[in-house]
C-alpha positions in Angstrom: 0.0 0.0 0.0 2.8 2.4 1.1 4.9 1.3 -2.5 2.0 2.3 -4.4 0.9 5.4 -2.8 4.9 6.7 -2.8 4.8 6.1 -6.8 1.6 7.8 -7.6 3.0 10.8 -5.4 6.1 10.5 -7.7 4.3 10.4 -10.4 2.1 13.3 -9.6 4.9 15.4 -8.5 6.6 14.8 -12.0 4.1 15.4 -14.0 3.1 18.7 -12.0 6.5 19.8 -12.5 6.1 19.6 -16.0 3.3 21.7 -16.0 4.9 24.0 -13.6 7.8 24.4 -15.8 5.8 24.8 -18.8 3.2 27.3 -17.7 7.0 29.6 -16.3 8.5 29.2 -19.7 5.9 30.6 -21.4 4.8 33.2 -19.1 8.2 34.4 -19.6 8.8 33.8 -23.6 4.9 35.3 -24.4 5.5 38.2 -21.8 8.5 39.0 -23.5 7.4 38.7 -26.7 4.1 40.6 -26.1 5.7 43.4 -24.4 7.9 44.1 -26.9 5.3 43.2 -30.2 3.2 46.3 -27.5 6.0 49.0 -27.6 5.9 48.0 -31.7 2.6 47.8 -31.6 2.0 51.5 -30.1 4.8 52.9 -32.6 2.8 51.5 -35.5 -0.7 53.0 -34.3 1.0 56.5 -33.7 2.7 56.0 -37.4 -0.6 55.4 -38.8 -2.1 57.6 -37.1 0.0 60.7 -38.2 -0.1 59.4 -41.6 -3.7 59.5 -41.4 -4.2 63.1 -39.9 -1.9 64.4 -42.0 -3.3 63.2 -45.3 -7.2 64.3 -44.3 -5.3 67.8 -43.6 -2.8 67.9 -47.1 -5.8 65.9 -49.1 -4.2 66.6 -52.3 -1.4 64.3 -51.2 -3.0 61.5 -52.3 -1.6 62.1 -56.1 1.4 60.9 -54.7 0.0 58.0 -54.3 1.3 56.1 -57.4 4.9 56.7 -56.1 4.1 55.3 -52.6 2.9 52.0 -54.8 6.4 51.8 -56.6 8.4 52.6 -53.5 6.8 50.2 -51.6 7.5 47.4 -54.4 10.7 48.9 -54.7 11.8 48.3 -51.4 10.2 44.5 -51.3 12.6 44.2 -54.7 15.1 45.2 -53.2 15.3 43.7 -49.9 14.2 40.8 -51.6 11.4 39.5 -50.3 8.5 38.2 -52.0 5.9 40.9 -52.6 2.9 38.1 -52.7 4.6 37.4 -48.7 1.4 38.7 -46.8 -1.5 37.4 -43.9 -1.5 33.9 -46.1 2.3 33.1 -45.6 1.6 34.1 -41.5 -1.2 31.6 -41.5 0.8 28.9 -43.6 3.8 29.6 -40.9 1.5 28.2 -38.2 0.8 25.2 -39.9 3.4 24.4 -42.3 6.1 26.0 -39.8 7.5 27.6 -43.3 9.9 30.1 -42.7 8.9 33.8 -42.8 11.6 37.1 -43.5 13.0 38.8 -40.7 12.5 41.8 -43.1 8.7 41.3 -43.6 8.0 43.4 -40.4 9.8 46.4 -41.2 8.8 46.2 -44.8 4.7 45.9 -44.1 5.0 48.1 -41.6 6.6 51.0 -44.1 4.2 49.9 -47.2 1.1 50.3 -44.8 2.6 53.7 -43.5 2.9 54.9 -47.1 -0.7 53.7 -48.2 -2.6 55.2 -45.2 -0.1 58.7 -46.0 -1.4 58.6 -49.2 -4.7 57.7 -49.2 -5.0 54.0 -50.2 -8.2 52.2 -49.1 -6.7 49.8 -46.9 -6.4 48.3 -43.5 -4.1 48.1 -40.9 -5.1 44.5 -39.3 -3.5 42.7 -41.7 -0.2 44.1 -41.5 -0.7 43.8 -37.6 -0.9 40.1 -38.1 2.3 40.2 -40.6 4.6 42.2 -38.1 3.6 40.5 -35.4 3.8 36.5 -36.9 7.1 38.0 -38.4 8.4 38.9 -34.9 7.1 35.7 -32.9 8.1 33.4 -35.8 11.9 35.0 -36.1 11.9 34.8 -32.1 11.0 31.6 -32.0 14.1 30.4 -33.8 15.9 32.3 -32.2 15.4 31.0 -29.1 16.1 27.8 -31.2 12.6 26.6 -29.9 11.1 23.2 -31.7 8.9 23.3 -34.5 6.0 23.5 -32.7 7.1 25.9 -29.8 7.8 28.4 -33.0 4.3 27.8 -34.4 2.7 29.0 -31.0 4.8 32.3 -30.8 3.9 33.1 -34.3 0.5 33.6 -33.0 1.5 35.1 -29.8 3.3 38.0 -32.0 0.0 37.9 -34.3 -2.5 38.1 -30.8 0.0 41.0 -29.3 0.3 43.0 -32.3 -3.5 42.8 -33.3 -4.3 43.8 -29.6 -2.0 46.9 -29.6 -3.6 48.3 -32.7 -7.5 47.7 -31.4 -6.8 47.6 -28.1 -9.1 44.3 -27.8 -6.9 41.8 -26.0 -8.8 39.3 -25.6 -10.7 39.4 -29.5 -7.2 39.4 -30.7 -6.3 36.3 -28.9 -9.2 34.5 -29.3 -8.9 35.3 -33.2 -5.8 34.0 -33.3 -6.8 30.6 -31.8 -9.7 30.5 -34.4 -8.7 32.1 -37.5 -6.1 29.7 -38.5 -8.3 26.6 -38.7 -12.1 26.9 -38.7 -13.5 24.5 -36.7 -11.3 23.7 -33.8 -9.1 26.8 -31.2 -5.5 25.9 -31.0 -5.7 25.3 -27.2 -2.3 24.8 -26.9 -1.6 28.5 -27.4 -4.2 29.4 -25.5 -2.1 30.4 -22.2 0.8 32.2 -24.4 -1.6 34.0 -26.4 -3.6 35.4 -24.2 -0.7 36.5 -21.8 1.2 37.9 -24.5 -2.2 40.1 -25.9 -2.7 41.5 -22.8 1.0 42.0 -21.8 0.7 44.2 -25.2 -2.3 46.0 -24.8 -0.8 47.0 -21.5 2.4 48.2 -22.7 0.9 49.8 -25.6 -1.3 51.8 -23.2 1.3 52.7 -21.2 3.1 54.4 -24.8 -0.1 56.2 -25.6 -2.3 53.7 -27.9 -6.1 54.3 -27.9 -8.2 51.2 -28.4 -11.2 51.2 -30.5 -13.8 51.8 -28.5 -17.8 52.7 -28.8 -20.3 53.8 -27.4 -24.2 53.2 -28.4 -26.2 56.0 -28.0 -29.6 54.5 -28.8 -28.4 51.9 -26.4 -28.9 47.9 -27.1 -32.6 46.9 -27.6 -34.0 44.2 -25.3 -34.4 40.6 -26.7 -37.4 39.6 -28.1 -38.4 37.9 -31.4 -39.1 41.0 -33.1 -35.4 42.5 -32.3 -34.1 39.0 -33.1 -35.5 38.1 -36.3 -34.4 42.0 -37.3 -31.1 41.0 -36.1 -31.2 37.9 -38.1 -32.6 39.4 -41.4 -29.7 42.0 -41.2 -26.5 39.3 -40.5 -28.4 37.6 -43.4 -27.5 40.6 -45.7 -24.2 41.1 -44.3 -23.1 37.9 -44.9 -24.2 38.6 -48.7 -22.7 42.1 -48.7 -19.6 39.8 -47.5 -19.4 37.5 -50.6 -19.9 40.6 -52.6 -16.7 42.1 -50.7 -14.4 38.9 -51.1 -15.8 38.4 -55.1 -14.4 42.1 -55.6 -11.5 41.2 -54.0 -10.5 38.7 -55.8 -12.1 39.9 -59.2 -10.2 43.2 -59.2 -7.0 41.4 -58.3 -7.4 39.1 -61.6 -8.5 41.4 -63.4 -5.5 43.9 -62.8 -2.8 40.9 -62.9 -4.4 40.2 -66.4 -4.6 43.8 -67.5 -1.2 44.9 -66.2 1.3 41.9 -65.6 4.1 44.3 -64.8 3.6 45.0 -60.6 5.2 48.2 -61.0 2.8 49.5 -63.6 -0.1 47.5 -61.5 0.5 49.5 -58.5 1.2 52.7 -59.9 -2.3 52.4 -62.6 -3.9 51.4 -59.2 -2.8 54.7 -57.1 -3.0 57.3 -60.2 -7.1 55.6 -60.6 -7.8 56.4 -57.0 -5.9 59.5 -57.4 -8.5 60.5 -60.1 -11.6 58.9 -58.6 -10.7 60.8 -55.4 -10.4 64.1 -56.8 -13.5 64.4 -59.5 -15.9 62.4 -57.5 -14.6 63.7 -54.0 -14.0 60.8 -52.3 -11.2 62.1 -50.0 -13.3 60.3 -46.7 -13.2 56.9 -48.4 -9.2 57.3 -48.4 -7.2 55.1 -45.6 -9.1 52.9 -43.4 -12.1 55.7 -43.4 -12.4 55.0 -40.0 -14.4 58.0 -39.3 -16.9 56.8 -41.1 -17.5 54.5 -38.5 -18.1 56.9 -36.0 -20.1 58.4 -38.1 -22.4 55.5 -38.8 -22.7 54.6 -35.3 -23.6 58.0 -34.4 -26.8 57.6 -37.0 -25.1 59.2 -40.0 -24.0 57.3 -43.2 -24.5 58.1 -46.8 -26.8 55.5 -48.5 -24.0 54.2 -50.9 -21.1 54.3 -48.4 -20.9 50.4 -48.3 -20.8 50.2 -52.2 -18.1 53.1 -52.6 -15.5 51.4 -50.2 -16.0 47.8 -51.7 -15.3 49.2 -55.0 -12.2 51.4 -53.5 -10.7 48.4 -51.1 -10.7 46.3 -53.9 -8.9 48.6 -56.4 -6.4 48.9 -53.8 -6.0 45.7 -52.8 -5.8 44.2 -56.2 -3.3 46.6 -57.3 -0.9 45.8 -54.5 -1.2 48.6 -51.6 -0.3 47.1 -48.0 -2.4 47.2 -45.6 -5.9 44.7 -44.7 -8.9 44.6 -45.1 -10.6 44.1 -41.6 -11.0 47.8 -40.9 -12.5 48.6 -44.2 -14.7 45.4 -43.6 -15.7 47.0 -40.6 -16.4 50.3 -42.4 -18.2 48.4 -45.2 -20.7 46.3 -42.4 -21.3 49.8 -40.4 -22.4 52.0 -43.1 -24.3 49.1 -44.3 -26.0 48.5 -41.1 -26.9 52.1 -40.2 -28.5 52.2 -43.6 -30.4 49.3 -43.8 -30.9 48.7 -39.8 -33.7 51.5 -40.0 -35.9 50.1 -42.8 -36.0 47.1 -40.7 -36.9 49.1 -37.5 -33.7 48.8 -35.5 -32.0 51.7 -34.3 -29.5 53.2 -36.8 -26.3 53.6 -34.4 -26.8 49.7 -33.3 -27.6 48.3 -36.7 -23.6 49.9 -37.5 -22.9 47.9 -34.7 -24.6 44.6 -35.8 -23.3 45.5 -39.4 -20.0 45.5 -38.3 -19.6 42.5 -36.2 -22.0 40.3 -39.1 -19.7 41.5 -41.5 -16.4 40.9 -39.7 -17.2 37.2 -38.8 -18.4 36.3 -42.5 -14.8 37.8 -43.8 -12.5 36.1 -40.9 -14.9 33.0 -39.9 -14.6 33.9 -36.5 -17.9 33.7 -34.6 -16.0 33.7 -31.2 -13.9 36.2 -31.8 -16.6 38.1 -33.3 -18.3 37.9 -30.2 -15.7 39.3 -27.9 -15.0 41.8 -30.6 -18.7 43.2 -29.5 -17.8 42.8 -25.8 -14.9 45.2 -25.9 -15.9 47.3 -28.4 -18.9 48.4 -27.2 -18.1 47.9 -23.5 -21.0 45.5 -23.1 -22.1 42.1 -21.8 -25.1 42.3 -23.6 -24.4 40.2 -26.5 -27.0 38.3 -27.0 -28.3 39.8 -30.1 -24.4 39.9 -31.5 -24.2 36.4 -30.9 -27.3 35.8 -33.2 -25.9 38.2 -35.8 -22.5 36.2 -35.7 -24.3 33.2 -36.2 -26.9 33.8 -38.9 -23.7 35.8 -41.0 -21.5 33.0 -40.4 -23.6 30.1 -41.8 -25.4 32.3 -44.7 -21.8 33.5 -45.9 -21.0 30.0 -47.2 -17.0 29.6 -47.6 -16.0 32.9 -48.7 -13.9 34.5 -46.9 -10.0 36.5 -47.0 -7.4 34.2 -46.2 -6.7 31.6 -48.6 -4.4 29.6 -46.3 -7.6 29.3 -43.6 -8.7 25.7 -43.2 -12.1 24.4 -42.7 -12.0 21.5 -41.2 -16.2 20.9 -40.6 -19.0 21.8 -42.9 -21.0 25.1 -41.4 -24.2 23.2 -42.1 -23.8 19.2 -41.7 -21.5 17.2 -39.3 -18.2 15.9 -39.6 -17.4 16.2 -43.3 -15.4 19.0 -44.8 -16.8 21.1 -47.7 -15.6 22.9 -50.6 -14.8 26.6 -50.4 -14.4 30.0 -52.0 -11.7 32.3 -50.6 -9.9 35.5 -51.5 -6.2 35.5 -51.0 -4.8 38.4 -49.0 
């Protein structure tokens, strides 16, 4: 009796080491790695952010544009990394454990610079996820970490960087877990990603980074079945709106690689277009991220073709080659959207852009989880019961569209077990 009991004691204090030992080495590795991916984090917001107020104030800026297109290839050329290197090779790195280029951070981070200084209609998410799986990836093996060890600090650098420039800790690790395979969270990196988000987000505060936060003026209706089949008729047009957005996507980016193989003449045709298209039709609000007009949605104020003008100019950019993302456009796209449509259906403008957004951004990204603590710190609510209905009906009624080409499903949205075929547009 004593024999036994003194080996399962052994055996328990062996394998509670392990997990002792494991949960200390990557406190410390994810700490590390999220503080620092924070203080990058906050330099890249403030870039962005002075790139952005000082276009809106120099608005004729943006007919520089072309040359910010053939600088930014320039530089890729030159430092010789692959120009097609984007959000898909940071996904791949996680599952493949390909190798990505130390010099991908500082390049995406200068070619997003350049397109928000100049007015391209971009993002900034995805070069958040780029620098930041650059910087855990290269970390990893630096460290000279396994295979697998390097995998998880990929998406460490991807959870701290995207919580630095939202200030959403916990959407940004979440995302992480779900974004690379739909269907099943990466619960391994669960602990290091969620320690390195927030070590980020703190650190970023600490330099000065807002988070995206707001607030709902109309408030958040109550539950009922006529606020819920609203809800639902709305995430059912998103997620349409959504295939419409990928489709563009990837149309404009064929259709400009057949048109103009040259990149260098792609790019630069794509800038001197928006150029034009900015100054006839006055489209200066639709240039950058346009976050504003998300403000101004939610606030109960967005033109009726908002939606339909930053789809067309997104995907002009995009398939021309301008770094950046596409998430906060998506966001743009789903709250203009919502606070036009969300009244004919008798919700509330201001929360309709707030169901628009979140509908739109899991249909793109496949993320209902995410999506759903997106809501939470957004809009500084537990309230989410009407989100999590919008998440749902988008993310089933969206099909397989979606950005990310190297995203996985792994389970049909509609029937068990077996996988489906699916659409995606590459970023």
């Amino acid at each position: 009796m004593y024999g036994e009991w003194k080996r399962k004691s052994a055996w328990l204090a062996k394998r509670g080491g392990r997990y002792i030992l494991g949960f200390l080495k990557w406190a410390a590795a994810a700490g590390l790695l999220g503080g620092a991916c924070g203080a990058l984090g906050a330099g890249f917001h403030g870039a962005i952010d002075w790139a952005t107020g000082f276009r809106q104030a120099h608005p004729g800026i943006i007919w520089f544009l072309p040359a910010a297109g053939l600088c930014t290839l320039l530089l890729y050329k030159l430092c010789r990394v692959s120009f097609g290197a984007g959000t898909n090779l940071i996904i791949q790195s996680v599952t493949t454990n390909v190798h990505v280029p130390f010099l991908l951070a500082p390049l995406v981070a200068v070619g997003t610079v350049l397109s928000h200084l100049f007015g391209a209609s971009v993002g900034r998410e995805g070069a958040a996820l780029q620098l930041g799986g650059s910087v855990g990836h290269n970390f990893g093996e630096l460290l000279r970490f396994d295979g697998e060890d390097v995998r998880v600090l990929s998406m460490c650098g991807m959870a701290a960087v995207f919580s630095a420039m939202f200030g959403t800790p916990l959407a940004a690790a979440v995302f992480v877990l779900e974004v690379i395979q739909v269907g099943t969270i990466h619960y391994n990196a669960f602990l290091p990603c969620v320690i390195a988000s927030y070590a980020s987000f703190l650190v970023s505060r600490l330099f000065g980074a807002q988070p995206m936060r707001y607030s709902l003026a109309g408030g958040i209706p109550a539950f009922s079945a006529g606020s819920a089949g609203r809800v639902v008729v709305l995430a059912a047009l998103c997620g349409v709106v959504s295939i419409v957005l990928c489709v563009s996507l990837r149309a404009s980016a064929q259709f400009m690689v057949k048109l103009l193989k040259n990149p260098f003449l792609r790019i630069g045709a794509g800038g001197l277009v928006l150029a034009i298209l900015a100054a006839v039709f006055h489209l200066y609000d639709y240039a950058g991220a346009s976050a504003q007009l998300i403000d101004q949605a939610i606030a109960g104020e967005a033109a009726s073709g908002a939606f339909l003008i930053k789809i067309a100019l997104t995907a002009l950019c995009v398939g021309a080659g301008f770094r950046g993302g596409e998430i906060v456009p998506t966001l743009v796209i789903g709250a203009t959207f919502g606070c036009v449509v969300g009244p004919l259906l008798g919700l509330d403008p201001g929360f309709a852009a707030a169901v628009g957004m979140m509908s739109l951004f899991c249909s793109v990204v496949n993320c209902p989880f995410a999506t759903l603590f997106l809501a939470a710190e957004m809009f500084s609510t537990g309230d989410l019961g009407l989100f999590a209905l919008g998440a749902a009906a988008s993310f089933v009624l969206s099909g397989y569209f979606g950005l990310y080409s190297s995203q996985e499903f792994l389970y049909s949205k509609i029937t068990r077990g077996e996988k489906e075929e699916h659409y995606h547009e590459g970023a």
